[in-house]
Structure formats: structure tokens, C-alpha cells
mmCIF file as gemmi writes it, N, C-alpha and C atoms, coordinates in Angstrom:
data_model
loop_
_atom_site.group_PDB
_atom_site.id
_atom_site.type_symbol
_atom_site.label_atom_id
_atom_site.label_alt_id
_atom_site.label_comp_id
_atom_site.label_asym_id
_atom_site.label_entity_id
_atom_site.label_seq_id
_atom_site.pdbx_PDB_ins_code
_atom_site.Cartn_x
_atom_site.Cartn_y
_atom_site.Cartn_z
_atom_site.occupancy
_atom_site.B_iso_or_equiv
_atom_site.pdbx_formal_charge
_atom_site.auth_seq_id
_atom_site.auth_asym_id
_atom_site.pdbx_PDB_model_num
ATOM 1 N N . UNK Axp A 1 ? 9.12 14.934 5.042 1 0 ? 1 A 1
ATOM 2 C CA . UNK Axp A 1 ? 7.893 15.051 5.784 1 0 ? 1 A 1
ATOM 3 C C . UNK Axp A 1 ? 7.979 14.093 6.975 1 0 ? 1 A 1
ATOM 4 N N . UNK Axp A 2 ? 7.369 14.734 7.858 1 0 ? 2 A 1
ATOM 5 C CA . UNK Axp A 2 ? 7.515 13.548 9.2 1 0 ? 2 A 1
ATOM 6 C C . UNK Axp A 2 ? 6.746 12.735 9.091 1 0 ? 2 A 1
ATOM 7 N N . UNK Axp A 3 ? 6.796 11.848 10.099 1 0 ? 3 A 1
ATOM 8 C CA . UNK Axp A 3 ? 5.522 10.71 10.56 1 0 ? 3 A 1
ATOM 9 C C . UNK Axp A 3 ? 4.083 11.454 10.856 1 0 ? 3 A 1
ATOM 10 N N . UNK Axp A 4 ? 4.197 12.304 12.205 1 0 ? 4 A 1
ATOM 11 C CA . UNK Axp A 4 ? 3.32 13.167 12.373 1 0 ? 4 A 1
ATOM 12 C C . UNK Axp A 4 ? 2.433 13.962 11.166 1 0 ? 4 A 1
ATOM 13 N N . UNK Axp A 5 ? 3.242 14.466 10.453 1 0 ? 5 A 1
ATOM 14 C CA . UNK Axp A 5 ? 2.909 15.209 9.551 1 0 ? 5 A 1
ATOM 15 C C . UNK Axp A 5 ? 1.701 14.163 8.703 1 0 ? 5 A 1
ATOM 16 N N . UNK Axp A 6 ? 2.159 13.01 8.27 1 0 ? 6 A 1
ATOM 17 C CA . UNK Axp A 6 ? 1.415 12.113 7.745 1 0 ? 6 A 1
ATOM 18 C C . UNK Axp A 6 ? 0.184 11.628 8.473 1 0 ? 6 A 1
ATOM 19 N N . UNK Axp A 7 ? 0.542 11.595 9.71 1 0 ? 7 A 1
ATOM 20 C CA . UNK Axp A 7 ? -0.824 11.25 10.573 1 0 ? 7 A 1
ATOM 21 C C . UNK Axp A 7 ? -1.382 12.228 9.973 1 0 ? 7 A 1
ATOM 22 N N . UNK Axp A 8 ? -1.678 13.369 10.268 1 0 ? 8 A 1
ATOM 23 C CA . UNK Axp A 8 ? -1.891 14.832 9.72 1 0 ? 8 A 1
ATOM 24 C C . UNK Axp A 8 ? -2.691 14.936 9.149 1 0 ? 8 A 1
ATOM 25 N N . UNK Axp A 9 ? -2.164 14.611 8.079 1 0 ? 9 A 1
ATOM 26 C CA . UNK Axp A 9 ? -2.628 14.723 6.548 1 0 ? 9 A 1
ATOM 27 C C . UNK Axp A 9 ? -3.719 13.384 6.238 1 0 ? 9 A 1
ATOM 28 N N . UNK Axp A 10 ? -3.412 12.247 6.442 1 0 ? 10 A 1
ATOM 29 C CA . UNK Axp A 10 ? -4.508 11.438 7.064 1 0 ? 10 A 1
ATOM 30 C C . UNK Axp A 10 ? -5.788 11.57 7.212 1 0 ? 10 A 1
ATOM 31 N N . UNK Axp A 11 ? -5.732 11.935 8.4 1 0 ? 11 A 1
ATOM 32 C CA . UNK Axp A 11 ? -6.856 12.401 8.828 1 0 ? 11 A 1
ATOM 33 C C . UNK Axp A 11 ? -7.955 13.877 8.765 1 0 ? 11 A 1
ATOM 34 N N . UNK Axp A 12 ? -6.911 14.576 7.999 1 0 ? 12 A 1
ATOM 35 C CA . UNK Axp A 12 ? -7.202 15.627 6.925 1 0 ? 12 A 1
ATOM 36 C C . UNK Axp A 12 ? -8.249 15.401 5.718 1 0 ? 12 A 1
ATOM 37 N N . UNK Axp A 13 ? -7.45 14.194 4.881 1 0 ? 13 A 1
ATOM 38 C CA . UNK Axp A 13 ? -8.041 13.681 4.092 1 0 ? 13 A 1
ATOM 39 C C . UNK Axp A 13 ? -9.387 12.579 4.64 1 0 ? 13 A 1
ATOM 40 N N . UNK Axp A 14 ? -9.338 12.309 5.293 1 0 ? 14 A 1
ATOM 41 C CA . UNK Axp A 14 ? -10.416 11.41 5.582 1 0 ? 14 A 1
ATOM 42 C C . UNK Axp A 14 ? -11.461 12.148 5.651 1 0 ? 14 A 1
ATOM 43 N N . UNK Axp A 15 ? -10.868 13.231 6.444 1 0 ? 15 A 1
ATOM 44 C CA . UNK Axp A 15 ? -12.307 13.928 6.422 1 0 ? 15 A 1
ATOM 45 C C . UNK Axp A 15 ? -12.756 14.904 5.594 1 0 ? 15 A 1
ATOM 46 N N . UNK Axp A 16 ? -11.965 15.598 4.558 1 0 ? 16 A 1
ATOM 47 C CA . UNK Axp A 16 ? -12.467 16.118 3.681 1 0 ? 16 A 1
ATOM 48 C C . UNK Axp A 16 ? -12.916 15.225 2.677 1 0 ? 16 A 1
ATOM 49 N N . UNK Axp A 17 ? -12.545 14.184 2.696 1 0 ? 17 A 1
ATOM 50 C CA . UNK Axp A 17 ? -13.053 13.039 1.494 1 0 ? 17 A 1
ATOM 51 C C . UNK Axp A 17 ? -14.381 12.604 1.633 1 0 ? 17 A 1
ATOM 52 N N . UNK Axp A 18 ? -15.037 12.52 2.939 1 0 ? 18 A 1
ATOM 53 C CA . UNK Axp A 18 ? -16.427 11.896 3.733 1 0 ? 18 A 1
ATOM 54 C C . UNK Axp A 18 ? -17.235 12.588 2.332 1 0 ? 18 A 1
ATOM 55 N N . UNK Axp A 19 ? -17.437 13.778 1.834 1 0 ? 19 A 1
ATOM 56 C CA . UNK Axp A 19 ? -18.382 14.241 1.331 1 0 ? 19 A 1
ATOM 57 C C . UNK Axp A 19 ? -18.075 13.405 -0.219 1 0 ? 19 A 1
ATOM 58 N N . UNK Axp A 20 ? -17.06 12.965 -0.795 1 0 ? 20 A 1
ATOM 59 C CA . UNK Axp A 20 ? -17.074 12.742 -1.908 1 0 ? 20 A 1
ATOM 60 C C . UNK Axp A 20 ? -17.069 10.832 -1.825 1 0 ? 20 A 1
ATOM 61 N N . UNK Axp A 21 ? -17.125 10.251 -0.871 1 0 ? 21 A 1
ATOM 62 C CA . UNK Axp A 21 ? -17.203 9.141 -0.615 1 0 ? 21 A 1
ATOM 63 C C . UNK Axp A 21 ? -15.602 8.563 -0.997 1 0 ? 21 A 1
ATOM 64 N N . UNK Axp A 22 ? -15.029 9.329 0.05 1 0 ? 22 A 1
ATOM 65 C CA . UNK Axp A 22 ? -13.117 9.275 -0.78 1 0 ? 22 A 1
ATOM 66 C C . UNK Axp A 22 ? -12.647 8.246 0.873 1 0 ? 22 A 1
ATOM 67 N N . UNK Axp A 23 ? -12.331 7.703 1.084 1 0 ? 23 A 1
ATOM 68 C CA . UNK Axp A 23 ? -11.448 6.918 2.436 1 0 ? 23 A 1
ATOM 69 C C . UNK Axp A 23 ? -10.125 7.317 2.151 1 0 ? 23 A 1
ATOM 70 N N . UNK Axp A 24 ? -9.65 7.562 3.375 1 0 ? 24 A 1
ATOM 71 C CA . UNK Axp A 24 ? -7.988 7.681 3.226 1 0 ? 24 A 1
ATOM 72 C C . UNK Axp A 24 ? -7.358 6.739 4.505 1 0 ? 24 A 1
ATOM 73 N N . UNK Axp A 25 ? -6.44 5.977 3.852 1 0 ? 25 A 1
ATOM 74 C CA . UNK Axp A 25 ? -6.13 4.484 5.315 1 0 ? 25 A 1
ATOM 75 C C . UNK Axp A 25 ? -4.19 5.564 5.626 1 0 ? 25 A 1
ATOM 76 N N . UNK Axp A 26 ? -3.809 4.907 6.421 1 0 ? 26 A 1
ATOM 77 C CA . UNK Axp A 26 ? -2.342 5.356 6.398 1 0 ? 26 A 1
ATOM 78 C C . UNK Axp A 26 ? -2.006 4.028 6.753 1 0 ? 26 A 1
ATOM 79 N N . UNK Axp A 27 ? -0.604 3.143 6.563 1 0 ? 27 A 1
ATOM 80 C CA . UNK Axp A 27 ? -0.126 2.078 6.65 1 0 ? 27 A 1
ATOM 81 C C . UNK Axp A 27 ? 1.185 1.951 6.882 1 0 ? 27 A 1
ATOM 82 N N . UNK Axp A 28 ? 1.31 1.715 8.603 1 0 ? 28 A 1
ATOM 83 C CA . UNK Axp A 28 ? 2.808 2.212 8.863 1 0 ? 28 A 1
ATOM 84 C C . UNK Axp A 28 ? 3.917 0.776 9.071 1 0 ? 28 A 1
ATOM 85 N N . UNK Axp A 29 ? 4.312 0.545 8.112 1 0 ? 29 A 1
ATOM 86 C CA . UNK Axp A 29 ? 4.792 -0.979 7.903 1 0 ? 29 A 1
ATOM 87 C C . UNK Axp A 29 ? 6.326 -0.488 8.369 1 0 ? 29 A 1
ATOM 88 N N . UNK Axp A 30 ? 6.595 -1.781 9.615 1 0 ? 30 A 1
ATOM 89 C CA . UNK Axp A 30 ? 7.884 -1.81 10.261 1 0 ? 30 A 1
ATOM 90 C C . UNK Axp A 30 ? 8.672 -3.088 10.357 1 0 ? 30 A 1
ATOM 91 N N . UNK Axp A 31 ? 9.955 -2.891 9.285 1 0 ? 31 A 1
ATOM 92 C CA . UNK Axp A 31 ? 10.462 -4.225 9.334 1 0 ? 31 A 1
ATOM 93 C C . UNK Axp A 31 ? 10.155 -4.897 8.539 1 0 ? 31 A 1
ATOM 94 N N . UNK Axp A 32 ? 9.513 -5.054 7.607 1 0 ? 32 A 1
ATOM 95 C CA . UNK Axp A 32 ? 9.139 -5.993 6.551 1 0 ? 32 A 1
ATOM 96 C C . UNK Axp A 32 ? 10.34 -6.949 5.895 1 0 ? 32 A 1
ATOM 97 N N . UNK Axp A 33 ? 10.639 -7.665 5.678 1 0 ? 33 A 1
ATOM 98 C CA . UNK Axp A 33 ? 11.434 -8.725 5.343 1 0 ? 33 A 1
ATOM 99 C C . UNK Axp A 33 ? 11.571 -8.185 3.36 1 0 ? 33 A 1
ATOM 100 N N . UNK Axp A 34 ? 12.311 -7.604 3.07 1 0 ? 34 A 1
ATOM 101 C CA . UNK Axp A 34 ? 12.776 -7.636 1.524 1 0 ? 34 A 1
ATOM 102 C C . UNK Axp A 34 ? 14.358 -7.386 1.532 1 0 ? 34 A 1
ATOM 103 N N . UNK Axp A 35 ? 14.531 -7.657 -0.191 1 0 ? 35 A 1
ATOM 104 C CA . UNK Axp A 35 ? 15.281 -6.995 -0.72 1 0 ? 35 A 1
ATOM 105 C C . UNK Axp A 35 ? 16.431 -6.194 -0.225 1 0 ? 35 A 1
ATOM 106 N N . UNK Axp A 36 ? 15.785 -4.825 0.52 1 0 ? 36 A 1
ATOM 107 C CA . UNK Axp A 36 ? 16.384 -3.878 0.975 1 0 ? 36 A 1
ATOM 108 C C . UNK Axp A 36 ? 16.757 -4.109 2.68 1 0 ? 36 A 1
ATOM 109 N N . UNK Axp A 37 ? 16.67 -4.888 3.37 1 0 ? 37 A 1
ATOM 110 C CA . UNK Axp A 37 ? 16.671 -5.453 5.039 1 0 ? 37 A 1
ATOM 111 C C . UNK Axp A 37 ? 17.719 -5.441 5.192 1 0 ? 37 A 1
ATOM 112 N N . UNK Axp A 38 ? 18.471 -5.1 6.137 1 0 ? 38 A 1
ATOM 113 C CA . UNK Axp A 38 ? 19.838 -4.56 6.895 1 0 ? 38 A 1
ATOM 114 C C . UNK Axp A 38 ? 19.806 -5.748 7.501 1 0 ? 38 A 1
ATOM 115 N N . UNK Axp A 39 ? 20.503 -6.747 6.853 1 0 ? 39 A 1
ATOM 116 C CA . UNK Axp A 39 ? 20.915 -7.992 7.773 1 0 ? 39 A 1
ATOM 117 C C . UNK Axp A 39 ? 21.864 -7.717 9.148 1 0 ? 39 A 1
ATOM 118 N N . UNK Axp A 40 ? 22.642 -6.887 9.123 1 0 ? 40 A 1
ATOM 119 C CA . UNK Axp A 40 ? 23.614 -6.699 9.632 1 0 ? 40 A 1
ATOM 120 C C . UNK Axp A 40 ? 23.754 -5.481 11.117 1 0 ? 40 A 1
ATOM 121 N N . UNK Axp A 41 ? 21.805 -5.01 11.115 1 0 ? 41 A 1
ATOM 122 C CA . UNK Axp A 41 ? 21.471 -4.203 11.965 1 0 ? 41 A 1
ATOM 123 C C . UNK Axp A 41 ? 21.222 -3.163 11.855 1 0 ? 41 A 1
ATOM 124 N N . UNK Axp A 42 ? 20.357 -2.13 12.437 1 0 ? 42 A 1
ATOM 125 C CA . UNK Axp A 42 ? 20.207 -0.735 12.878 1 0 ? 42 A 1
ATOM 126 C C . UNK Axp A 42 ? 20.818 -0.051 13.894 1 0 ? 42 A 1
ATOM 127 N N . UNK Axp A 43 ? 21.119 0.762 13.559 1 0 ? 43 A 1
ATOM 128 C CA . UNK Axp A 43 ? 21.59 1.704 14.501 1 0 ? 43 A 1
ATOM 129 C C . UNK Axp A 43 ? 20.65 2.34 15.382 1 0 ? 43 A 1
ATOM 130 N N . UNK Axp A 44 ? 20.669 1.618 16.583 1 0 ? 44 A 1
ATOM 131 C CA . UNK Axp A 44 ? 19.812 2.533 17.828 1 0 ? 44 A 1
ATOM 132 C C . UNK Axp A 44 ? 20.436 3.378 18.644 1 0 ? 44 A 1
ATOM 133 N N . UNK Axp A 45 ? 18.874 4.161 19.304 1 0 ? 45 A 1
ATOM 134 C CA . UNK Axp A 45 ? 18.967 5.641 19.545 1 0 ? 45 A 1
ATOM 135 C C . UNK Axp A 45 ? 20.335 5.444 20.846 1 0 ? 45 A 1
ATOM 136 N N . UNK Axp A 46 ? 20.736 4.238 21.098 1 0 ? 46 A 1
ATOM 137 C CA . UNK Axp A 46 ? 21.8 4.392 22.358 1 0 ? 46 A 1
ATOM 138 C C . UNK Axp A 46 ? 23.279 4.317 21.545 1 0 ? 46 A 1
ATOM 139 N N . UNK Axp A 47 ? 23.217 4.274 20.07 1 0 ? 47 A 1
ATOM 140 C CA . UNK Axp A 47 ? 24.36 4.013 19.213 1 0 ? 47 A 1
ATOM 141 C C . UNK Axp A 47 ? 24.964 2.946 19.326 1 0 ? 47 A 1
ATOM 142 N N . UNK Axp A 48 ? 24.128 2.232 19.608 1 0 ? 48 A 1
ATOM 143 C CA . UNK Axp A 48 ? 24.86 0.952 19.092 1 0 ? 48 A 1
ATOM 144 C C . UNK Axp A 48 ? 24.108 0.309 18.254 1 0 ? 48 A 1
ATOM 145 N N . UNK Axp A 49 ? 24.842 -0.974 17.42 1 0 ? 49 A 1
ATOM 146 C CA . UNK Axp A 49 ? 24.113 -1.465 16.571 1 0 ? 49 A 1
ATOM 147 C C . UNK Axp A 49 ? 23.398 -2.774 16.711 1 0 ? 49 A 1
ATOM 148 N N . UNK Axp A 50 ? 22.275 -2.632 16.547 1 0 ? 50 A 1
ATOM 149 C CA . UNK Axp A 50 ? 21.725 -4.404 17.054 1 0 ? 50 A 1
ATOM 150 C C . UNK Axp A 50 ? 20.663 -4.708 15.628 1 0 ? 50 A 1
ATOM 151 N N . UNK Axp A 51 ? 20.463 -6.349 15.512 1 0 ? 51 A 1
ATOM 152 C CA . UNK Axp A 51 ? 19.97 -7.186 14.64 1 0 ? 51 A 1
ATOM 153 C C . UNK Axp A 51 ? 18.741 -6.939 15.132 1 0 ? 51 A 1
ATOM 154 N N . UNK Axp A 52 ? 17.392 -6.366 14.399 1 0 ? 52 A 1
ATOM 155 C CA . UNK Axp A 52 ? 16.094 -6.449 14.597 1 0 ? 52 A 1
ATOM 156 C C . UNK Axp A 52 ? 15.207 -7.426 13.925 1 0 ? 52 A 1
ATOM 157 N N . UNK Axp A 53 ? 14.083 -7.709 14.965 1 0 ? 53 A 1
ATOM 158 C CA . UNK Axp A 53 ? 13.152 -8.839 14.274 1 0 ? 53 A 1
ATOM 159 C C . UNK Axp A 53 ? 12.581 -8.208 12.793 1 0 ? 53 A 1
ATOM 160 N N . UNK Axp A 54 ? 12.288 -9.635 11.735 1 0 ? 54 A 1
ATOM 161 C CA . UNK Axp A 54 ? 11.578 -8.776 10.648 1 0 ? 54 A 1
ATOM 162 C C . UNK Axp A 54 ? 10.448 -9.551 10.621 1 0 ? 54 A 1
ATOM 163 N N . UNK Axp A 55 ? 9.35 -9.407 9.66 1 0 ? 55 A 1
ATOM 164 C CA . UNK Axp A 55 ? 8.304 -10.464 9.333 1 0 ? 55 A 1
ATOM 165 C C . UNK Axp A 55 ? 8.324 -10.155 7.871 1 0 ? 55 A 1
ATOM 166 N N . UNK Axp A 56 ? 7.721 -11.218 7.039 1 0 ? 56 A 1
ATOM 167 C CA . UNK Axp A 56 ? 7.288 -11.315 5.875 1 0 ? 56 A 1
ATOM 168 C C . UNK Axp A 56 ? 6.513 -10.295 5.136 1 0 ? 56 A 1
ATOM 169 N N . UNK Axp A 57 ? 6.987 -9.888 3.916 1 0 ? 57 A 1
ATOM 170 C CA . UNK Axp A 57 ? 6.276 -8.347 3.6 1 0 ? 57 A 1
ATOM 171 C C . UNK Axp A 57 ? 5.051 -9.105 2.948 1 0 ? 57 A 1
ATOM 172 N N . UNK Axp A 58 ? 5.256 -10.046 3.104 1 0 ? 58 A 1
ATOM 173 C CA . UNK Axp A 58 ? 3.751 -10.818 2.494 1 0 ? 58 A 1
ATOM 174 C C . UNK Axp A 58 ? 2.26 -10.404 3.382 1 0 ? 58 A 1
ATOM 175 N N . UNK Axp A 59 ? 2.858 -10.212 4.411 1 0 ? 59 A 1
ATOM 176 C CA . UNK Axp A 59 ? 1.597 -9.81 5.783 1 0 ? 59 A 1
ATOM 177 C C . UNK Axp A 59 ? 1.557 -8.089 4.97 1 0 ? 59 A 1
ATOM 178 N N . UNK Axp A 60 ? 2.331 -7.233 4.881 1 0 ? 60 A 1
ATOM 179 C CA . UNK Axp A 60 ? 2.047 -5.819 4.269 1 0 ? 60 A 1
ATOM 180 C C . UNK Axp A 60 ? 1.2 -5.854 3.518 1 0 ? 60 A 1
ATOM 181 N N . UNK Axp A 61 ? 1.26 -7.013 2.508 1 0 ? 61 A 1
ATOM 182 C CA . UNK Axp A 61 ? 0.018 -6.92 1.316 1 0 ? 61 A 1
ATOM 183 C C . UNK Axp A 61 ? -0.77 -6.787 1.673 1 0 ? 61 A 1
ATOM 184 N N . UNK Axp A 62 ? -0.968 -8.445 2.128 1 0 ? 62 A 1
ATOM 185 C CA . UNK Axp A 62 ? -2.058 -9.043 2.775 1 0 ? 62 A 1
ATOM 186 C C . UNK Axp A 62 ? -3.173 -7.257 3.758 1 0 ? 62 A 1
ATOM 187 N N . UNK Axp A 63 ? -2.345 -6.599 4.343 1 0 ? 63 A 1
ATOM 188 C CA . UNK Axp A 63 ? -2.81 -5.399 5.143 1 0 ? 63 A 1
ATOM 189 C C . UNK Axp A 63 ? -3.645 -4.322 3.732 1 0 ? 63 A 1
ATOM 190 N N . UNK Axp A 64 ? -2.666 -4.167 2.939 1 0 ? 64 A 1
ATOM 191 C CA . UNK Axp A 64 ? -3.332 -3.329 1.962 1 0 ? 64 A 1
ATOM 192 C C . UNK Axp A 64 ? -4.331 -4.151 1.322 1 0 ? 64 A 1
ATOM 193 N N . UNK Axp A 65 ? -4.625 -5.498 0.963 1 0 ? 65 A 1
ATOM 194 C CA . UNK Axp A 65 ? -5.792 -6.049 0.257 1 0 ? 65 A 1
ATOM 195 C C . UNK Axp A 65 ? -7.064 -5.689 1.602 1 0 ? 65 A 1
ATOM 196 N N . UNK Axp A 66 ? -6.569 -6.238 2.254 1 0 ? 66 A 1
ATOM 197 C CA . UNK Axp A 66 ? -8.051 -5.751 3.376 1 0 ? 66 A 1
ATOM 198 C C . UNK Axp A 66 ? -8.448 -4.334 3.532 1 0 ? 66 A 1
ATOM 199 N N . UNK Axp A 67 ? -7.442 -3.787 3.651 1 0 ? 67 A 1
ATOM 200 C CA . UNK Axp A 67 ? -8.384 -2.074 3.454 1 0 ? 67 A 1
ATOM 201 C C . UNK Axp A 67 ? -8.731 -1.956 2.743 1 0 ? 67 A 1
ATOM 202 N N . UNK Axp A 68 ? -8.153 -2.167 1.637 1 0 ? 68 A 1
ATOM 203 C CA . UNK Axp A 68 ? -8.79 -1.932 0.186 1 0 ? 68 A 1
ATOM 204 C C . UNK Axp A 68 ? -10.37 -2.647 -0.082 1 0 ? 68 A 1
ATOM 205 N N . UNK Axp A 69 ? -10.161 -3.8 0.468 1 0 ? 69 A 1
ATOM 206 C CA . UNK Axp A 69 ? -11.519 -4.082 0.357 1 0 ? 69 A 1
ATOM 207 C C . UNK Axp A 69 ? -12.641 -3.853 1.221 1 0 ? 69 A 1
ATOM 208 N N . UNK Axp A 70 ? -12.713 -3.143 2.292 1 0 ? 70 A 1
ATOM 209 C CA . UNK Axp A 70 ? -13.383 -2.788 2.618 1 0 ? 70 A 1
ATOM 210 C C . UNK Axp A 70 ? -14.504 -2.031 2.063 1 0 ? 70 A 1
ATOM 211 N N . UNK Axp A 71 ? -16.092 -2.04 2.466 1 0 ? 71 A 1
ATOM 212 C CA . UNK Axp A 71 ? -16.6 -1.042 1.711 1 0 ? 71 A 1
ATOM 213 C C . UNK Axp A 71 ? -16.799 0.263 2.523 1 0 ? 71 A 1
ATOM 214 N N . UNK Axp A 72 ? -17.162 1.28 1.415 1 0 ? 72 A 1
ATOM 215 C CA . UNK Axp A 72 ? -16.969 2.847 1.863 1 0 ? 72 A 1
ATOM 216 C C . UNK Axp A 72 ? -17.34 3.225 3.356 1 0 ? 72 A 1
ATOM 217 N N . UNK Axp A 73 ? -18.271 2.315 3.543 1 0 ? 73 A 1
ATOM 218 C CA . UNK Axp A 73 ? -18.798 3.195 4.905 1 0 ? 73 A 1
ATOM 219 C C . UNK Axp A 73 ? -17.463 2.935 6.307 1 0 ? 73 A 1
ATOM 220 N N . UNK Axp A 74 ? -17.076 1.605 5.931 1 0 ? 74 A 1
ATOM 221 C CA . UNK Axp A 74 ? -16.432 1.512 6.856 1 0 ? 74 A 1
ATOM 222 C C . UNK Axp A 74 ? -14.524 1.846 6.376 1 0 ? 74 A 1
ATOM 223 N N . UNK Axp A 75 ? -13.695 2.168 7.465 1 0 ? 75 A 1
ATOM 224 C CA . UNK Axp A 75 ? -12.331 2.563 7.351 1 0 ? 75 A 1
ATOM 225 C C . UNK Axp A 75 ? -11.305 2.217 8.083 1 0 ? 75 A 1
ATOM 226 N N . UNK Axp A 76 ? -9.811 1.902 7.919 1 0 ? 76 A 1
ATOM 227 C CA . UNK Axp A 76 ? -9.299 1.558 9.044 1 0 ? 76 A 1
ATOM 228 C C . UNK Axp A 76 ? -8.295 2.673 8.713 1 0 ? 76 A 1
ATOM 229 N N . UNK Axp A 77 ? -8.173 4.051 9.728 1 0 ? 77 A 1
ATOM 230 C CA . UNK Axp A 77 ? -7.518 5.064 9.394 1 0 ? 77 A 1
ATOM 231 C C . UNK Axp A 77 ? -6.309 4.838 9.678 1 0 ? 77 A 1
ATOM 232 N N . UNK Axp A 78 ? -5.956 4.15 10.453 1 0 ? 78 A 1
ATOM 233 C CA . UNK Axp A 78 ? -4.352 3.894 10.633 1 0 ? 78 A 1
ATOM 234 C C . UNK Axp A 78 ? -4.123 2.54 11.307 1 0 ? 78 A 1
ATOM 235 N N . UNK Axp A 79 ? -2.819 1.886 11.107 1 0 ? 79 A 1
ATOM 236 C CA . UNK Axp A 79 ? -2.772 0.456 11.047 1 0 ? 79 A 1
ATOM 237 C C . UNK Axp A 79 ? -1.254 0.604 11.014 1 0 ? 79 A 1
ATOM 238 N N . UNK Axp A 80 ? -0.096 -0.126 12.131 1 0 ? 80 A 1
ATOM 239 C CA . UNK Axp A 80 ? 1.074 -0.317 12.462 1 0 ? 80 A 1
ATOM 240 C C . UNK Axp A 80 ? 1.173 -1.684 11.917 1 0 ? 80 A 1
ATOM 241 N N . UNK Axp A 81 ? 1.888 -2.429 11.518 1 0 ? 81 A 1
ATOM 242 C CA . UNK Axp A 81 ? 2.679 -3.665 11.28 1 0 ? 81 A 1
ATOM 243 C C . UNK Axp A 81 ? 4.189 -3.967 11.456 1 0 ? 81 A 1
ATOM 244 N N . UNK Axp A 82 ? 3.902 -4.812 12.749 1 0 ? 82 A 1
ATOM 245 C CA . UNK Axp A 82 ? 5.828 -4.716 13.206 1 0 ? 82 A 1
ATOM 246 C C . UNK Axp A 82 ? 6.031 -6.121 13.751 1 0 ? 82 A 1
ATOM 247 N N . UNK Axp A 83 ? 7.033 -6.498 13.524 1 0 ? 83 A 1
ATOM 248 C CA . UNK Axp A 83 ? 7.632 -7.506 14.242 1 0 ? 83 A 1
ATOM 249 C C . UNK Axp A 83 ? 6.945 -7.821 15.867 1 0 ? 83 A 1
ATOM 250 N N . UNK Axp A 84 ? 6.92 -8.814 16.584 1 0 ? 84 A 1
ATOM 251 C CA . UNK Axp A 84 ? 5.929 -8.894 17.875 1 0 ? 84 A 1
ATOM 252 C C . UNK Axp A 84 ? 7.713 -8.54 18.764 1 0 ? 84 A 1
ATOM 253 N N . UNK Axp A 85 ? 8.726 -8.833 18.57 1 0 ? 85 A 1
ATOM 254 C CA . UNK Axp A 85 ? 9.891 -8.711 19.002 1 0 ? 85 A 1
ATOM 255 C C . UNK Axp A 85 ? 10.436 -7.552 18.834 1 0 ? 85 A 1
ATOM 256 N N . UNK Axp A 86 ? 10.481 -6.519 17.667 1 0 ? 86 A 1
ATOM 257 C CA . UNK Axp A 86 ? 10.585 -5.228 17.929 1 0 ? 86 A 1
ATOM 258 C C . UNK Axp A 86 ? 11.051 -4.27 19.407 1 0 ? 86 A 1
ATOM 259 N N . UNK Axp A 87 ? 12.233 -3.787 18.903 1 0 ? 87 A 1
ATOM 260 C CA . UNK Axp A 87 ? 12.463 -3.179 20.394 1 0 ? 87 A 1
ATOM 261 C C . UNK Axp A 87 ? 11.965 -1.909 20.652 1 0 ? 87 A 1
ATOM 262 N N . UNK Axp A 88 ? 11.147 -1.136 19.883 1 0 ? 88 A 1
ATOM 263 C CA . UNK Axp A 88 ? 10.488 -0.129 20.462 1 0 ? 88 A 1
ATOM 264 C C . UNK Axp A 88 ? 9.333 -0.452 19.538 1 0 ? 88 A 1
ATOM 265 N N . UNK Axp A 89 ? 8.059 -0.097 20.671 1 0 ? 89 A 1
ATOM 266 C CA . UNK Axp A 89 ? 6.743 -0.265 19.952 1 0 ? 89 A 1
ATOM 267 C C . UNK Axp A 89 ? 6.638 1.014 19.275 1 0 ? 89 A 1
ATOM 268 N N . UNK Axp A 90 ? 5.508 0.316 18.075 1 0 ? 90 A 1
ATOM 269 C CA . UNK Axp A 90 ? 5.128 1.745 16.607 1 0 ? 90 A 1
ATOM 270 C C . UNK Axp A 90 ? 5.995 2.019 16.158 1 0 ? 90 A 1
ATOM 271 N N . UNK Axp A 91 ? 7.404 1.587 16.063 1 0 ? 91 A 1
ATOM 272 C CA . UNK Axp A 91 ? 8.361 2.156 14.961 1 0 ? 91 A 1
ATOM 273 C C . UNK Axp A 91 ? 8.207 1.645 13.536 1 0 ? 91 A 1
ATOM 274 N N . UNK Axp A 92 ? 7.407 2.279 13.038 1 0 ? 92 A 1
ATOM 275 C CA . UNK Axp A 92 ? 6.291 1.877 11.695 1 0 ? 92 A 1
ATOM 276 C C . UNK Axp A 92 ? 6.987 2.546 10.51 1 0 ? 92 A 1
């Protein structure tokens, strides 16, 4: 499924949910610092390989505890988290 597709669906759900008091957030986390992090680089769209900024997946939580707590009336339908150094913006 794409990115798009997920926006999509998103905002699909958000709004068929309004009647049942349902929120739907999307959370496009870029770079997060774990486990799985390519020390060694990504491959960008010019083919070559370069070392990208990461941040702490501790800030990801931290993103899902606040939506989550929000109450119903209010929503944050979509929300990017990326490195401020990142070489292309929204790559979420």
C-alpha cells in the first residue's frame, strides 16, 4: 500500500468515524533511532549512498501518547516526525 493510499484511508476513516465518536490520527515517523537503523546509510534517489540524521524513537512515543490523549472532539489527522537535518522534507 502506498503512502498516499494511507493518507486516503485516513481521512476516510476520520470521517466516517465522526458519527460513532471514532478519531483516526496517521503518524508518519522518519528516521527514528532503533534497533533496525542503517548505520551505514541509505540509498538515495541520485544512487548514491549517504549517512542520514536520526532522532530518538523516544520523541515517536512521546507523539503517540499525545494523540492518544487527546479528547474526542479534538484530532491531529496527520503528523510527520523527522530529523531537522533530513535531506528531503516529509520522508515519513
Amino acid at each position: 500500500m502506498s503512502k498516499h493510499a494511507i493518507v486516503g484511508l485516513t481521512k476516510c476513516l476520520a470521517l466516517d468515524g465522526r458519527q460513532h465518536d471514532i478519531a483516526c490520527s496517521q503518524l508518519d515517523i522518519g528516521n527514528a533511532q532503533t534497533a533496525l537503523s542503517r548505520p551505514g546509510g541509505m540509498l538515495q534517489p541520485n544512487g548514491q549512498m549517504m549517512v542520514e540524521a536520526y532522532y530518538d524513537a523516544e520523541y515517536a512515543g512521546q507523539a503517540v501518547v499525545y494523540m492518544a490523549s487527546l479528547p474526542l472532539g479534538v484530532n491531529v489527522l496527520n503528523q510527520t516526525l523527522m530529523a531537522t537535518t533530513m535531506p528531503f522534507v516529509g520522508r515519513g
